[in-house]
PyMOL Python script that loads the backbone (N, CA, C, O; Angstrom):
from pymol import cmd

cmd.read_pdbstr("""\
ATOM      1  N   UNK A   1       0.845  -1.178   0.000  1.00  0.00           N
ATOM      2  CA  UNK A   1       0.000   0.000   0.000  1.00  0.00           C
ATOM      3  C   UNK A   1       0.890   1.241   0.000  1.00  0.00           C
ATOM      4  O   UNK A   1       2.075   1.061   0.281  1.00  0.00           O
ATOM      5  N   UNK A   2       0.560   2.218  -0.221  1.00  0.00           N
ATOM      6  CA  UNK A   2       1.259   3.622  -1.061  1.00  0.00           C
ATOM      7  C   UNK A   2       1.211   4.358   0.260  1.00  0.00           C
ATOM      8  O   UNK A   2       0.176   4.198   0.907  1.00  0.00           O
ATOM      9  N   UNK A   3       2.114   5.110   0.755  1.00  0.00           N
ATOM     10  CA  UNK A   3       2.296   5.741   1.944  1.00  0.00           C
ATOM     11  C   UNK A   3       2.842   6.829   1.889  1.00  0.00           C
ATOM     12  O   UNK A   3       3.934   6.875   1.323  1.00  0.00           O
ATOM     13  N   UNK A   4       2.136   8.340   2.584  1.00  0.00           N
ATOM     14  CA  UNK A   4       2.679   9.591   1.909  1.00  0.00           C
ATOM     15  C   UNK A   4       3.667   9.849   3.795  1.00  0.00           C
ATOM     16  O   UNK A   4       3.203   9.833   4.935  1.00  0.00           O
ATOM     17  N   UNK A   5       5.157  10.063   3.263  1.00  0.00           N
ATOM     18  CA  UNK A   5       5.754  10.322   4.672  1.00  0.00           C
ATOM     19  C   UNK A   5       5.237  11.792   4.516  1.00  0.00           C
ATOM     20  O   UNK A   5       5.084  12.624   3.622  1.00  0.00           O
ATOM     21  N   UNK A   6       4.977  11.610   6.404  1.00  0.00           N
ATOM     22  CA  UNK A   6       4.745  13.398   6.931  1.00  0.00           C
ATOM     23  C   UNK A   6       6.090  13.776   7.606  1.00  0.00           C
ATOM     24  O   UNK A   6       6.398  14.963   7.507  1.00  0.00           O
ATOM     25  N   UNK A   7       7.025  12.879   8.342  1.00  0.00           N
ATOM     26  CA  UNK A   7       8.217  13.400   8.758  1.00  0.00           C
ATOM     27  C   UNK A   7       9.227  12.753   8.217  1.00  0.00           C
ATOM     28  O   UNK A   7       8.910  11.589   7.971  1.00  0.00           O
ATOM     29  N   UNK A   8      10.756  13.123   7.809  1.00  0.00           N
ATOM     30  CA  UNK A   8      12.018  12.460   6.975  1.00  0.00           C
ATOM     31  C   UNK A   8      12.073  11.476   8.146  1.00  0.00           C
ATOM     32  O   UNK A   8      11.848  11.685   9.338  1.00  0.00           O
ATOM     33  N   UNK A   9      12.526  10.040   7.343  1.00  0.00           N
ATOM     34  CA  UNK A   9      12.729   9.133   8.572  1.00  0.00           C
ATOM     35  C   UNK A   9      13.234   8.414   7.671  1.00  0.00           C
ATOM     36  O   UNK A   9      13.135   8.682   6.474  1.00  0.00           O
ATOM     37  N   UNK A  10      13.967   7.194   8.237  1.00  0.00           N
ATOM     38  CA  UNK A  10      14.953   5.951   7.305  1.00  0.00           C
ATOM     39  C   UNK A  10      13.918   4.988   6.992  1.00  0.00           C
ATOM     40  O   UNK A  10      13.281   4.816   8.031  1.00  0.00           O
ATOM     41  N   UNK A  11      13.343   4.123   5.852  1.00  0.00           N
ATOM     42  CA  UNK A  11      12.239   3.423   5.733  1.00  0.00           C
ATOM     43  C   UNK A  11      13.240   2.191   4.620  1.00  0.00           C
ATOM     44  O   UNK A  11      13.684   2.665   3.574  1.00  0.00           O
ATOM     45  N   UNK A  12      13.372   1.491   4.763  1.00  0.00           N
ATOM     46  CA  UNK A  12      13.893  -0.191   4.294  1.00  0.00           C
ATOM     47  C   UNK A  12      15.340   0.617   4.053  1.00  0.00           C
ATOM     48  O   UNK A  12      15.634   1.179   2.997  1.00  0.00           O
ATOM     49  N   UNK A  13      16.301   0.552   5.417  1.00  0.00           N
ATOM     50  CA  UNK A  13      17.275   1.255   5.310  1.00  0.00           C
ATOM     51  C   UNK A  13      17.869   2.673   4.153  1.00  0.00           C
ATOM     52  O   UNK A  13      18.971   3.221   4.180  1.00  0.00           O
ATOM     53  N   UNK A  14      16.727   2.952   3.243  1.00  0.00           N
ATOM     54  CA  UNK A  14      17.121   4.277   3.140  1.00  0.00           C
ATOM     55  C   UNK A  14      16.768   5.550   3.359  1.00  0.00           C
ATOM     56  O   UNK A  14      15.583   5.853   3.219  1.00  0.00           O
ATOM     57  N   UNK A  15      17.367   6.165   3.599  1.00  0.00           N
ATOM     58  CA  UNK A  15      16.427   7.911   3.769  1.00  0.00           C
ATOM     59  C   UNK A  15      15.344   8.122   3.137  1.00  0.00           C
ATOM     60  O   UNK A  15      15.311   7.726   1.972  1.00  0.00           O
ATOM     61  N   UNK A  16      13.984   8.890   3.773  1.00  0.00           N
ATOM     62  CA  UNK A  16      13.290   9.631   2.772  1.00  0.00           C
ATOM     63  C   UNK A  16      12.706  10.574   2.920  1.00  0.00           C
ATOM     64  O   UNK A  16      11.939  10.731   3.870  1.00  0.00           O
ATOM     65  N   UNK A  17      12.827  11.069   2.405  1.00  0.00           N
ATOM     66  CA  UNK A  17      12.212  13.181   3.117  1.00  0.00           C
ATOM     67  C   UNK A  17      10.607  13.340   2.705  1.00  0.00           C
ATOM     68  O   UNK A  17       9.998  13.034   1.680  1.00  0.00           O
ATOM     69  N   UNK A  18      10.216  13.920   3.889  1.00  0.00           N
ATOM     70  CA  UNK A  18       8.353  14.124   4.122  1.00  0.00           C
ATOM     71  C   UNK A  18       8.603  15.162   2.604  1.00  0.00           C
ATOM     72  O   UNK A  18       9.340  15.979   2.051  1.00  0.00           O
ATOM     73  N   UNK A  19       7.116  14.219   2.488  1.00  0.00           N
ATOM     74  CA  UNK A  19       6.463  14.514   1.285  1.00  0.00           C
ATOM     75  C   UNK A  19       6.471  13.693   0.154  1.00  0.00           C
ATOM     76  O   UNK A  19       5.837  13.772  -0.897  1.00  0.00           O
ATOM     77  N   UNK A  20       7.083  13.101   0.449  1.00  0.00           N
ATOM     78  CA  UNK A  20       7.103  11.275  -0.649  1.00  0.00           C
ATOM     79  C   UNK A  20       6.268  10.615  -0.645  1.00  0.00           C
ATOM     80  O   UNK A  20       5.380  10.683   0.204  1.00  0.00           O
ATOM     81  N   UNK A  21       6.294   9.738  -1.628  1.00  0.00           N
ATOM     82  CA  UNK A  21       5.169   8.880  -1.750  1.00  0.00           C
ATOM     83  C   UNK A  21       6.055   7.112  -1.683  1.00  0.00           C
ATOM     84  O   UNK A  21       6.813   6.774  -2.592  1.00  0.00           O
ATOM     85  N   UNK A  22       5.841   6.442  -0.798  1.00  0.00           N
ATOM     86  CA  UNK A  22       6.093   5.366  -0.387  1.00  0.00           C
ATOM     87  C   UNK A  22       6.059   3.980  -0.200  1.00  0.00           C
ATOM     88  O   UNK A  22       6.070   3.727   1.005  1.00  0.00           O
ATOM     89  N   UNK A  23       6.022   2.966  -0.913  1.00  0.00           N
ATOM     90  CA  UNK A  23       5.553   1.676  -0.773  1.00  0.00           C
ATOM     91  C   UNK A  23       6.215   1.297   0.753  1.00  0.00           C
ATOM     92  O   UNK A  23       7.395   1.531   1.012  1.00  0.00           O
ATOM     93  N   UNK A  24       5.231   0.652   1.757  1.00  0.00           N
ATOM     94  CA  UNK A  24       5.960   0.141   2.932  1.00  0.00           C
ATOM     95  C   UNK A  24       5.285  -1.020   3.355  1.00  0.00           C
ATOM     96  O   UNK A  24       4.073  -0.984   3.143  1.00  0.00           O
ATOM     97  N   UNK A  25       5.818  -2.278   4.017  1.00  0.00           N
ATOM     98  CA  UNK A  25       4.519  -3.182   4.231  1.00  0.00           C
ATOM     99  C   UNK A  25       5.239  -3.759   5.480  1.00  0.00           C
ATOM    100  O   UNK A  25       6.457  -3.697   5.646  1.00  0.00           O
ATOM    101  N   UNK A  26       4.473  -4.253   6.227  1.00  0.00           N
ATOM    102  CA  UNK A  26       5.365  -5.439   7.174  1.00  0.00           C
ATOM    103  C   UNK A  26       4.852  -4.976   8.355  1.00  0.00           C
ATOM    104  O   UNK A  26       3.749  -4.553   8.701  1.00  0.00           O
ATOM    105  N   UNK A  27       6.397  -5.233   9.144  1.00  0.00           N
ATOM    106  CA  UNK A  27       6.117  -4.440  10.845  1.00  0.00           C
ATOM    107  C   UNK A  27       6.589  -3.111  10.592  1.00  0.00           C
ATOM    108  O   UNK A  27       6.129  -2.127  11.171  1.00  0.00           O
ATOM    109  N   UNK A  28       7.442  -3.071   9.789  1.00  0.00           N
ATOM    110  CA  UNK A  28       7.733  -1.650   9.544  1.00  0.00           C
ATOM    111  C   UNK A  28       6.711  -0.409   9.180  1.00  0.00           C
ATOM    112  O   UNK A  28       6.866   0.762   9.525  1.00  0.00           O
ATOM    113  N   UNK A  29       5.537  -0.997   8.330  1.00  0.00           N
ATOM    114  CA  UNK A  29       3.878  -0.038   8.330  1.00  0.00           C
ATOM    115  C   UNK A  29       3.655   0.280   9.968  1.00  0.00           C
ATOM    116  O   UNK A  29       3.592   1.422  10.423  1.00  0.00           O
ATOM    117  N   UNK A  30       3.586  -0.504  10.476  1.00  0.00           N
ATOM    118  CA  UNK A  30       3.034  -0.838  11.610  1.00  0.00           C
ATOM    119  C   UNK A  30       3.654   0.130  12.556  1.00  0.00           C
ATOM    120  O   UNK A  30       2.956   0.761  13.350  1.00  0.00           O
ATOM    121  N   UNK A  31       4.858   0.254  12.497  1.00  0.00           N
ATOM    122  CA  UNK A  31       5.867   1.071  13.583  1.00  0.00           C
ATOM    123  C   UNK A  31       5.928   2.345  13.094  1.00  0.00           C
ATOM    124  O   UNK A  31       6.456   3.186  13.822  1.00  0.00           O
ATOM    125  N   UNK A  32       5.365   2.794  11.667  1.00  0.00           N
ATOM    126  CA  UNK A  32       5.895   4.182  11.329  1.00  0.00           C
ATOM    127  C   UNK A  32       4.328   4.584  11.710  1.00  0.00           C
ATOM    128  O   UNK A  32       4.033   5.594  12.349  1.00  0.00           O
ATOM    129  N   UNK A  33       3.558   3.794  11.299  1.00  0.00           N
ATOM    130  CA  UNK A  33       1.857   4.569  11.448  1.00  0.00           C
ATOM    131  C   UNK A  33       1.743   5.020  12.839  1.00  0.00           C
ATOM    132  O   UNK A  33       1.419   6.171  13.132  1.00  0.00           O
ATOM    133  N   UNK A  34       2.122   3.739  14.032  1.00  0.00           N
ATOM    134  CA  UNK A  34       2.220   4.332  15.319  1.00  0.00           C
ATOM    135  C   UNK A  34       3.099   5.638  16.041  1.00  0.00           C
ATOM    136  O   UNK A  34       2.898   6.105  17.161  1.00  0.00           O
ATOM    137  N   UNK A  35       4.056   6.038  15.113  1.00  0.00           N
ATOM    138  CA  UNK A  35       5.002   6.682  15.606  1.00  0.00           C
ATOM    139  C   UNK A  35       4.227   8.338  14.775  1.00  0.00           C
ATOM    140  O   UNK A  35       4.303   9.451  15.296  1.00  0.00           O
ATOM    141  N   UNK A  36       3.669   8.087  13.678  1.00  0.00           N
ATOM    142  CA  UNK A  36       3.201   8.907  12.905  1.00  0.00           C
ATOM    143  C   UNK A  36       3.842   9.457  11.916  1.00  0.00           C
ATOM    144  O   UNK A  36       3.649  10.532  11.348  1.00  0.00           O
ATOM    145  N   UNK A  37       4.883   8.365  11.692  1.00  0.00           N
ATOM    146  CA  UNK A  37       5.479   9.718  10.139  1.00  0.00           C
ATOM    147  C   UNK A  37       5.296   9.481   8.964  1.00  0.00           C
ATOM    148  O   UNK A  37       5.910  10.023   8.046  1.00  0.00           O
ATOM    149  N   UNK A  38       3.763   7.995   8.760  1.00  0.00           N
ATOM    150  CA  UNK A  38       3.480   8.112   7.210  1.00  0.00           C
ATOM    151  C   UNK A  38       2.219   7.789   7.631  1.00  0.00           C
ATOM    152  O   UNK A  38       1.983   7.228   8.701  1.00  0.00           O
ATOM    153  N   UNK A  39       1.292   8.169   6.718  1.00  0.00           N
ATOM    154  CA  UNK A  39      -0.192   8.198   6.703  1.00  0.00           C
ATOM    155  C   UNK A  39      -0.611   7.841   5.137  1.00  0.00           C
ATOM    156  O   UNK A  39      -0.053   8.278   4.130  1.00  0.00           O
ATOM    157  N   UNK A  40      -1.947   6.764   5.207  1.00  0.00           N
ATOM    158  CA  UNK A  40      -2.278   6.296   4.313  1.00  0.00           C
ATOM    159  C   UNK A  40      -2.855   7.681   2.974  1.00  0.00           C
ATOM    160  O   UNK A  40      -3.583   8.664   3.112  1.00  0.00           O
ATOM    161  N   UNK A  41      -2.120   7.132   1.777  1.00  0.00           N
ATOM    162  CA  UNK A  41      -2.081   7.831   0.301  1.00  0.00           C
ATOM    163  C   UNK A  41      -3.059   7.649  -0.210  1.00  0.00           C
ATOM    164  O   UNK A  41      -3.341   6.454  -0.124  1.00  0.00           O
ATOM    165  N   UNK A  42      -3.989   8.359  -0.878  1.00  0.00           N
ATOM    166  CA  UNK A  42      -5.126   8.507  -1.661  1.00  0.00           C
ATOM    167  C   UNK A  42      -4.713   8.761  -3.113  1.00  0.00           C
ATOM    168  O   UNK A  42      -3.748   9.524  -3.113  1.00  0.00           O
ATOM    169  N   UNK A  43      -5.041   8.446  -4.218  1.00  0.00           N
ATOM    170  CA  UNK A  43      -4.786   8.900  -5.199  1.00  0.00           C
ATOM    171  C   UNK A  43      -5.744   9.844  -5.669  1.00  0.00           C
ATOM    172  O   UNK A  43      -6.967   9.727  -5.601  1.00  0.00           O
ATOM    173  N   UNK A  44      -5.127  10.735  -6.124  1.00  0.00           N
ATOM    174  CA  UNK A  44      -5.855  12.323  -6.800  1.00  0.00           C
ATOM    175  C   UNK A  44      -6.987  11.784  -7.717  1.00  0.00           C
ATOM    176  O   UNK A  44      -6.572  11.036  -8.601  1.00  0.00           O
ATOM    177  N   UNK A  45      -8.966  12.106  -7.691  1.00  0.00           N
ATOM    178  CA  UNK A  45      -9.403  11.660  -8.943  1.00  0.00           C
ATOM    179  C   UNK A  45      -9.607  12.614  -9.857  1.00  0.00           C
ATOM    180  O   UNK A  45      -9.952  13.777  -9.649  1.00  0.00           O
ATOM    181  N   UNK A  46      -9.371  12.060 -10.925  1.00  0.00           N
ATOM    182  CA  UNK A  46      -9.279  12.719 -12.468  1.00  0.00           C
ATOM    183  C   UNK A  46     -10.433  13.071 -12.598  1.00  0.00           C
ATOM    184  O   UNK A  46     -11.197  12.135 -12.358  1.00  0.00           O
ATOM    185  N   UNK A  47     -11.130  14.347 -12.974  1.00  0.00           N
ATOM    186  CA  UNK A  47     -11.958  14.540 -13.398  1.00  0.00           C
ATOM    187  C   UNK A  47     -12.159  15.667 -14.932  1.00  0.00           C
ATOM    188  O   UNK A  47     -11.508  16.697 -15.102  1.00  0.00           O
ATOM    189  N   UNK A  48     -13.122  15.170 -15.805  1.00  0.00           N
ATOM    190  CA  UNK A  48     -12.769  16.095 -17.100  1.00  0.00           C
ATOM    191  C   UNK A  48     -13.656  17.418 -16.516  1.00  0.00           C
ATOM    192  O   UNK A  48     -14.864  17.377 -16.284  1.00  0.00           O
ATOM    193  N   UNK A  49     -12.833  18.529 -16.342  1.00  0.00           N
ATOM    194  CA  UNK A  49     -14.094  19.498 -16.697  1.00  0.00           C
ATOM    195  C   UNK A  49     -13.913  20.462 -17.617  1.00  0.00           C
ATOM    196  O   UNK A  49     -13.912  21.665 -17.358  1.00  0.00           O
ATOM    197  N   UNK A  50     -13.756  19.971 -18.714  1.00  0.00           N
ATOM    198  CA  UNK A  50     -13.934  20.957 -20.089  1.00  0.00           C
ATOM    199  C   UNK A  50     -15.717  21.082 -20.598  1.00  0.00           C
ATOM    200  O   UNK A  50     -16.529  20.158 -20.652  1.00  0.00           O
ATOM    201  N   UNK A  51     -15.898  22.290 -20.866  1.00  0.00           N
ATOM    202  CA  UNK A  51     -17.052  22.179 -21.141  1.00  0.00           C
ATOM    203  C   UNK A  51     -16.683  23.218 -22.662  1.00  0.00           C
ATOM    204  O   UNK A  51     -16.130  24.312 -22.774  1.00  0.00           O
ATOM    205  N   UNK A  52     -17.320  22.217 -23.734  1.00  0.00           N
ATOM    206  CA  UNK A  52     -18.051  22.922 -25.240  1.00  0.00           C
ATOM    207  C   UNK A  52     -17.185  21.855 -26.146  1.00  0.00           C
ATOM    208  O   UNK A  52     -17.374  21.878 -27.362  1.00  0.00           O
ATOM    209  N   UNK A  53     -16.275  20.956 -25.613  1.00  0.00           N
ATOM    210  CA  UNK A  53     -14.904  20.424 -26.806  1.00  0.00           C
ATOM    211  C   UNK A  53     -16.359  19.253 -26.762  1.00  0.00           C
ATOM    212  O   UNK A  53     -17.434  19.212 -26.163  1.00  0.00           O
ATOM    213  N   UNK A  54     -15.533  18.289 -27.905  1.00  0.00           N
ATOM    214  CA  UNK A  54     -16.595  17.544 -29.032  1.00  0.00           C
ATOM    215  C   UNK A  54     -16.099  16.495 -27.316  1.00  0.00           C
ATOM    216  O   UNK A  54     -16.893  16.857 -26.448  1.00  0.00           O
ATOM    217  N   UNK A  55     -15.551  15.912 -27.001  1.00  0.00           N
ATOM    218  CA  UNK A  55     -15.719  14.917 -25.390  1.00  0.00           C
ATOM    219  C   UNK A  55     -16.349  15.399 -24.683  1.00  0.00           C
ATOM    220  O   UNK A  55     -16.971  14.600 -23.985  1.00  0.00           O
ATOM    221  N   UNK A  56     -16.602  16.840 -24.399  1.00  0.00           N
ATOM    222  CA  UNK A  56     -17.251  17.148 -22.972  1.00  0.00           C
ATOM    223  C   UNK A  56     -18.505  16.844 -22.631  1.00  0.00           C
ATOM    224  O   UNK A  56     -19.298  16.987 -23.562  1.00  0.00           O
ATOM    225  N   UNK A  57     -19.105  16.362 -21.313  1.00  0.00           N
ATOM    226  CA  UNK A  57     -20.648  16.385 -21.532  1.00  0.00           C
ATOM    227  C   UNK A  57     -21.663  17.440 -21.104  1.00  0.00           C
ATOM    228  O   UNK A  57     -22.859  17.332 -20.834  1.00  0.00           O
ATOM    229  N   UNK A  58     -20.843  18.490 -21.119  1.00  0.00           N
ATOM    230  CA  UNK A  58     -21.464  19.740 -21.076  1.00  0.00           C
ATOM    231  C   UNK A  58     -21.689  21.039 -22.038  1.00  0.00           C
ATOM    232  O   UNK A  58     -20.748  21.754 -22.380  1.00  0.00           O
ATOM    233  N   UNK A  59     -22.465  21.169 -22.267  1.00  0.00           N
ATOM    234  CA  UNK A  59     -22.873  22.578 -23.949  1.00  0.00           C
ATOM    235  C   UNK A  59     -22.440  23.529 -22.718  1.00  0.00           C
ATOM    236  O   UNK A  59     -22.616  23.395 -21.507  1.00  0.00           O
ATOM    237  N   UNK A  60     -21.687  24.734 -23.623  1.00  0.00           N
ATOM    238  CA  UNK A  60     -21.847  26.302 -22.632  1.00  0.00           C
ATOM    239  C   UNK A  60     -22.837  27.116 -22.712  1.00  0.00           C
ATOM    240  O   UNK A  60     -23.304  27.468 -23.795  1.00  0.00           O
ATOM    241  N   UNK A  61     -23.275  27.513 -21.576  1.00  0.00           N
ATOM    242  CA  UNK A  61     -24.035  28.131 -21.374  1.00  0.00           C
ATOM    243  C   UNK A  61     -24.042  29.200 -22.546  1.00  0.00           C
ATOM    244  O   UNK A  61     -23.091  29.409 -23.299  1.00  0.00           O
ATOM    245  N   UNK A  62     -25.411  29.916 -22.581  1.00  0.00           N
ATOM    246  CA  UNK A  62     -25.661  30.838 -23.912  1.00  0.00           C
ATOM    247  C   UNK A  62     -25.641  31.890 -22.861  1.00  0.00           C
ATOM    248  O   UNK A  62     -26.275  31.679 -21.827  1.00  0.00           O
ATOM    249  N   UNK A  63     -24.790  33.322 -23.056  1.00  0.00           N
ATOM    250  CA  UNK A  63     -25.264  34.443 -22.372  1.00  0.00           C
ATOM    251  C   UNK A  63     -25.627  35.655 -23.302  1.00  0.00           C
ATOM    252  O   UNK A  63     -25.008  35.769 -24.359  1.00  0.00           O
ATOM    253  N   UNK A  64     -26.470  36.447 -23.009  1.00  0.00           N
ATOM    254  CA  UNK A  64     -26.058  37.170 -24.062  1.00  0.00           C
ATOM    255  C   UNK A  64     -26.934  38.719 -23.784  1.00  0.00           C
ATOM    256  O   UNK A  64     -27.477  38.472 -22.707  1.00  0.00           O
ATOM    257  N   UNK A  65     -27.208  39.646 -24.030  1.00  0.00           N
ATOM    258  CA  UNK A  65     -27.589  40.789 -23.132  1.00  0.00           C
ATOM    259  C   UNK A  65     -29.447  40.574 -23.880  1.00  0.00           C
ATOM    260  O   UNK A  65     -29.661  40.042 -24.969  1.00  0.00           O
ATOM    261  N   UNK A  66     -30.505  41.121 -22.985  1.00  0.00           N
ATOM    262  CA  UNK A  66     -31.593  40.667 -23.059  1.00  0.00           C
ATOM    263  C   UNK A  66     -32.500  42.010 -23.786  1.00  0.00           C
ATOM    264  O   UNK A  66     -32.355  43.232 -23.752  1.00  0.00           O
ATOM    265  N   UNK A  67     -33.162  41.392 -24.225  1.00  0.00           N
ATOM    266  CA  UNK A  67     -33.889  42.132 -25.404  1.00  0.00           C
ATOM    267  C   UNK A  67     -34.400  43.315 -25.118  1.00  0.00           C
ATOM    268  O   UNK A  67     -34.996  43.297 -24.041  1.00  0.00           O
ATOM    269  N   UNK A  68     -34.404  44.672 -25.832  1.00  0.00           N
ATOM    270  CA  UNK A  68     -35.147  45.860 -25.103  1.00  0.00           C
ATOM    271  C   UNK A  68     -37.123  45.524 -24.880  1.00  0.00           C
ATOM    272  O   UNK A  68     -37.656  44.568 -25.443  1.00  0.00           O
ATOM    273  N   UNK A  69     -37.612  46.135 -24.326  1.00  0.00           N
ATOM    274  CA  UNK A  69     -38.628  46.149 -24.470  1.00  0.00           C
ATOM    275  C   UNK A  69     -39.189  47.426 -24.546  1.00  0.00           C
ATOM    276  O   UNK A  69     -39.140  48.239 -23.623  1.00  0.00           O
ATOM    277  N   UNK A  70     -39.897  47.680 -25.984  1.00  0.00           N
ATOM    278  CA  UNK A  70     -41.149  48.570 -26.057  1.00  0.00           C
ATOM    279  C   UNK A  70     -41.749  49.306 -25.427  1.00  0.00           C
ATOM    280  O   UNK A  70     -42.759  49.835 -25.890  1.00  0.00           O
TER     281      UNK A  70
END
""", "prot")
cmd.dss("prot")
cmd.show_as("cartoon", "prot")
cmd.util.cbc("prot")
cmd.orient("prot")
């Protein structure tokens, strides 16, 4: 499982500075989660938001200034 370090610490004898992204498994998960210096990684979700291209599933809005009246 993917592990983002929050503090630099030595992880399968090598260095790694907070803010990494980490594979860790064993007792070693176990001892850094308790100690707190890696916390479980989420991956970012992709989302399209283009709106008017021939993929998007959104038309743009029509604006446009409103009619005089009489």
């Amino acid at each position: 499982m993917k592990y983002q370090v929050l503090k630099s610490c030595v992880i399968n004898r090598t260095p790694v500075k907070a803010g990494s992204i980490v594979d860790v498994t064993g007792d070693e998960e176990r001892t850094l989660m308790s100690l707190g210096r890696i916390a479980p990684y989420d991956e970012p979700k992709v989302e399209n938001r283009s709106v008017g291209l021939e993929e998007s599933e959104e038309q743009p809005k029509r604006r446009g200034r409103p009619k005089k009246a009489d």
